[in-house]
N, C-alpha and C positions, 0 to 999 in steps of 0.2 A: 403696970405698963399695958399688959394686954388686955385689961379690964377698961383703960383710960379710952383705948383705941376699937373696942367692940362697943361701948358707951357713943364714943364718937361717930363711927359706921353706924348705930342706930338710928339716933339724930338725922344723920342724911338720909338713910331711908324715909324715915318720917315725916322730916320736913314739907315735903312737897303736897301730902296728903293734908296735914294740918293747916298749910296756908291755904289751898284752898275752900277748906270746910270754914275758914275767915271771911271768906267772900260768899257764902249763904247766912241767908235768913229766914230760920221758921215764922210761917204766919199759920194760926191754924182759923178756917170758917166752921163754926156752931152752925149747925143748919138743920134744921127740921127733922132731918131723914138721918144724922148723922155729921160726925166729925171729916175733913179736909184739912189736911197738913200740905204745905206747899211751902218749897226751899226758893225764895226769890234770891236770884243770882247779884245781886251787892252792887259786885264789881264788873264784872262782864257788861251788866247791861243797868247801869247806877244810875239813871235818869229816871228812867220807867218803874224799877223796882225802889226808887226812894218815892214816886208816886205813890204807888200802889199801899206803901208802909203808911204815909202821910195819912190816905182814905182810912187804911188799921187804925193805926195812932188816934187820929181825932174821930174814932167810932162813925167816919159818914156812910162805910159801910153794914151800921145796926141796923135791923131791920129793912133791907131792900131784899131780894128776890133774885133767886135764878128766874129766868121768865122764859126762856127761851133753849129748844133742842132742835137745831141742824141737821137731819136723818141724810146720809148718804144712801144712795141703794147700790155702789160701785167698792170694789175691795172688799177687803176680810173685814168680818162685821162683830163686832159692831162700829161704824164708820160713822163721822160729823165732829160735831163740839156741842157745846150748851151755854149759856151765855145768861152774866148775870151783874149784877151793880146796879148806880145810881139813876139809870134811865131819865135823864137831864135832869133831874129834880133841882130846881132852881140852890136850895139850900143846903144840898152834899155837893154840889159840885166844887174844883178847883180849875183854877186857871188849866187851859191845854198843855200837856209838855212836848217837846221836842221830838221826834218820830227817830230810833233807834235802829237800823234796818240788822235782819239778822247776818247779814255779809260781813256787818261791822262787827258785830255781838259775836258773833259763833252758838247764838242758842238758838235750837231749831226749835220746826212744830215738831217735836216728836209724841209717842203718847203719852198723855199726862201733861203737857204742856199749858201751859197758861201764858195771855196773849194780849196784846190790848185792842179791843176793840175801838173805830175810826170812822171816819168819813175820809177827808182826804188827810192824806201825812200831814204830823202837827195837830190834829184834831183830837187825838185821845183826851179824856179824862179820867169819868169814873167806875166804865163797862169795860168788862173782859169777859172774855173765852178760855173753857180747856178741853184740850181736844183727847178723844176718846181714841182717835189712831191718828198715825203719822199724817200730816198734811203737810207736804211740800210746798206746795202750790200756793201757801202761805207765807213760805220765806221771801226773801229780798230773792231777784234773778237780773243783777244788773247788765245784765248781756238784752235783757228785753228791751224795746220799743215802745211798750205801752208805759208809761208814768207808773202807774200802779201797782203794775207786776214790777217793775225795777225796785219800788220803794218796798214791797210788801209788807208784813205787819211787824209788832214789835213784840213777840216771843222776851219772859224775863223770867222762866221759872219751869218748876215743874211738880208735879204731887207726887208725893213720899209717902202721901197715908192718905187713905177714903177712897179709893177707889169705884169702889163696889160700891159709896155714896154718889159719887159721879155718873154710876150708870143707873144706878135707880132716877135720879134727876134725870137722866137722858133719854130711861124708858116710863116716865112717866108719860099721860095723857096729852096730847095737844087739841088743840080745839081749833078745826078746820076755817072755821071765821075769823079768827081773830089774826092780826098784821096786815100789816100792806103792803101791797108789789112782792116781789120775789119771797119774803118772808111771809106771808099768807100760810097758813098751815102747818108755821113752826111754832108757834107763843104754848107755851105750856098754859091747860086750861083751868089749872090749881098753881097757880107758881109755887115756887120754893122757898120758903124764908131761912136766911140767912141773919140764924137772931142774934149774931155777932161774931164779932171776927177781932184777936187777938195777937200778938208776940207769943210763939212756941218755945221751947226749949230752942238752944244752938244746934243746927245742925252738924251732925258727927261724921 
């Protein structure tokens, strides 16, 4: 009897953990420099992260690039993102999906975060960010006035493993010529190859 009902109390302990390790999913990026493990959130934010699996699954993220590191010079450093995918390539892209704001989601920019990068909400495809520290000022703030700050980006994951690959891609070189407007003297000047990106083990 008390073996049936310590059995049972286990169970409930458990439960809550294993259902949500159901709602992640390992993807890991092969990348030049090293391995990236990142648990996309399923269920939380199922739109953006079946995206993002779709690009995995049908390999359109083989061979494309990190291309891009964000340097902040404000906060604990090291501060920005890095940014990497299909860069419109006519023949990896997918239709745009649906703009997820993190208000709705509950997944923030924290660090390690991965994001999808936009033009206007609705515009995502095959480019994302991960951010090297906490960026707020990325999430939804539907209290704003401006469109953009209300919508903010669509945050669907986070890195579990490469870190230390992440900041090598971040403190690689840039090349002070290359990009346009605001992004001028972010474009990494050797990009980064991401020579494939696969299904990981389940997340634990």
């Amino acid at each position: 009897m008390f073996k049936r009902f310590a059995l049972a109390l286990l169970a409930l302990i458990l439960l809550p953990a294993a259902a949500h390790a159901q709602t992640l999913t390992n993807v890991v990026l092969h990348t030049e420099l090293g391995d990236i493990v990142i648990a996309l959130e399923t269920e939380r934010a199922p739109i953006t992260a079946a995206n993002f699996l779709r690009y995995v699954d049908e390999k359109r993220l083989d061979g494309t690039v990190f291309y891009r590191a964000m340097r902040l010079d404000w906060g604990e450093q090291p501060n920005g993102l890095i940014q990497g995918g299909a860069q419109n390539e006519p023949s990896r892209l997918l239709p745009p999906i649906a703009h997820e704001p993190t208000d709705q989601t509950g997944v923030k920019h924290g660090v390690g975060a991965i994001s999808m990068a936009r033009l206007e909400p609705g515009t995502a495809t095959g480019d994302f960010s991960i951010m090297l520290a906490p960026q707020p000022g990325l999430d939804a703030d539907p209290t704003s006035d401006d469109p953009e700050l209300r919508a903010g980006y669509a945050a669907f994951g986070h890195v579990v493993e490469g870190m230390d690959v992440v900041r090598a891609i971040f403190d690689a070189p840039v090349d002070p010529d290359k990009g346009e407007g605001w992004m001028k003297g972010q474009m990494l000047a050797n990009p980064v190859k991401i020579v494939s990106a696969g299904r990981a083990d389940p997340a634990s």
